[in-house]
C-alpha positions in Angstrom: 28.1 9.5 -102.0 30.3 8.6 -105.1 29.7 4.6 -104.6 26.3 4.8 -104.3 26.0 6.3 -107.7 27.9 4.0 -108.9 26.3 0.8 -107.3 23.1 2.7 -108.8 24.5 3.0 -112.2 25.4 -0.7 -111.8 21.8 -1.7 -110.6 20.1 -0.1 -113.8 23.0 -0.4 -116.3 21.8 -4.0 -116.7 18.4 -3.8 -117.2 19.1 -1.9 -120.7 22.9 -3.8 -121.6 21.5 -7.3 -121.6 18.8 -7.0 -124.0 19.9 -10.8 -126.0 20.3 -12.8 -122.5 18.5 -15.3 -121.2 16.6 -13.9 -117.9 16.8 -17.2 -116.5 20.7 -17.2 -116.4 20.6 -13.9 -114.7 20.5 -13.0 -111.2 20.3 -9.4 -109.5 20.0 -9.4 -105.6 20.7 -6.6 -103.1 20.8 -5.6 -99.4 20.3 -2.5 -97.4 21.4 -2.0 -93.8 21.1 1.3 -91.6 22.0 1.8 -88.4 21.9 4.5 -85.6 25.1 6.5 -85.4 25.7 8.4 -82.0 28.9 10.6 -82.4 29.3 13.5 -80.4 31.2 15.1 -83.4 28.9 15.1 -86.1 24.5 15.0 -85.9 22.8 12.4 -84.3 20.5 10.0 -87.0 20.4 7.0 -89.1 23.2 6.7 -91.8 23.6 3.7 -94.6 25.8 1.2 -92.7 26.3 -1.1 -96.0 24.3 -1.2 -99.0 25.0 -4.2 -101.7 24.3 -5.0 -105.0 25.5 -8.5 -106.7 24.9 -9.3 -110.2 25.0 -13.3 -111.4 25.3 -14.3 -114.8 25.7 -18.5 -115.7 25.8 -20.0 -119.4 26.9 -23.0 -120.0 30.1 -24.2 -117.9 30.6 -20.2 -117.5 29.5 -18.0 -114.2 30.3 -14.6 -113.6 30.0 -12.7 -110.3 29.9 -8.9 -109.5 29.4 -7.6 -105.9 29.6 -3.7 -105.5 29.2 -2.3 -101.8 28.6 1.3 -100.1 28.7 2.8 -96.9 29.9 3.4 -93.4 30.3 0.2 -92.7 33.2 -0.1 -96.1 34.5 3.3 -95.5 35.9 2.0 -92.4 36.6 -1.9 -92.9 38.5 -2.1 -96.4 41.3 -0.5 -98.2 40.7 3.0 -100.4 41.3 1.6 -103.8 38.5 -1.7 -103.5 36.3 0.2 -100.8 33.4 -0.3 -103.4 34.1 -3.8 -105.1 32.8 -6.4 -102.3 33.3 -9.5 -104.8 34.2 -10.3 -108.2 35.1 -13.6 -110.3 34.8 -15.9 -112.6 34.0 -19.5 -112.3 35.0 -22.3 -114.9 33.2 -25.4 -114.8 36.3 -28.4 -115.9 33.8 -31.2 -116.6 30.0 -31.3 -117.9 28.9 -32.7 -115.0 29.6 -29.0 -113.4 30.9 -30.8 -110.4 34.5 -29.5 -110.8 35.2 -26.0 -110.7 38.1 -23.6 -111.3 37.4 -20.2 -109.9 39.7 -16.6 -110.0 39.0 -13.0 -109.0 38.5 -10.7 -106.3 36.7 -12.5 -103.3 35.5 -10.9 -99.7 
C-alpha cells in the first residue's frame, strides 16, 4: 500500500508545487487496471493489477518525464529497489528545430 501513497502524493504534489508554470507545458495522465485474482491461498476478488501516474513538463528545448507505477502487476515483474518508478528522463533538444534529441534516465 506504500506506492500508492506515494503515486498519490505525486498526483496532488503538483497541483500546489507548480504555481509559476505555464499549464500548457504541463501534462498529468494516468491509468488504472484491475483484474480478478483466483488463488486458493488468499480471498477470492478484484485487486489493483497496475495503477500509473506520468507527469510531462516541456519549456523550451527542455522535457522532463516522471512515470510512478503500483500494484500486483509491479510487485511481481520488476526488481525491489525501482518496483515503483515505471519511467524517468530527461530530454535535450540539440538544435531549435527540436528535431534532434539527446535523452538520459530511467526508461521501461
Amino acid at each position: 500500500m506504500k506506492p500508492f501513497r506515494l503515486i498519490l502524493l505525486f498526483a496532488i504534489l503538483p497541483l500546489f508545487s507548480f504555481a509559476q508554470i505555464d499549464t500548457s507545458s504541463l501534462n498529468v495522465s494516468g491509468y488504472v487496471e484491475t483484474a480478478y485474482f483466483n488463488d486458493l491461498a488468499e480471498n477470492e476478488g478484484f485487486r489493483l493489477s497496475r495503477a500509473l501516474f506520468q507527469v510531462d513538463y516541456s519549456k523550451g528545448m527542455t522535457t522532463i518525464h516522471l512515470g510512478l507505477q503500483a500494484g500486483a502487476f509491479t510487485n511481481m515483474n520488476y526488481p525491489n529497489d525501482y518496483e515503483w518508478l515505471n519511467e524517468a528522463y530527461l530530454k535535450l533538444a540539440l538544435n531549435k528545430a527540436n528535431s534532434l534529441f539527446i535523452s538520459a534516465g530511467f526508461f521501461p
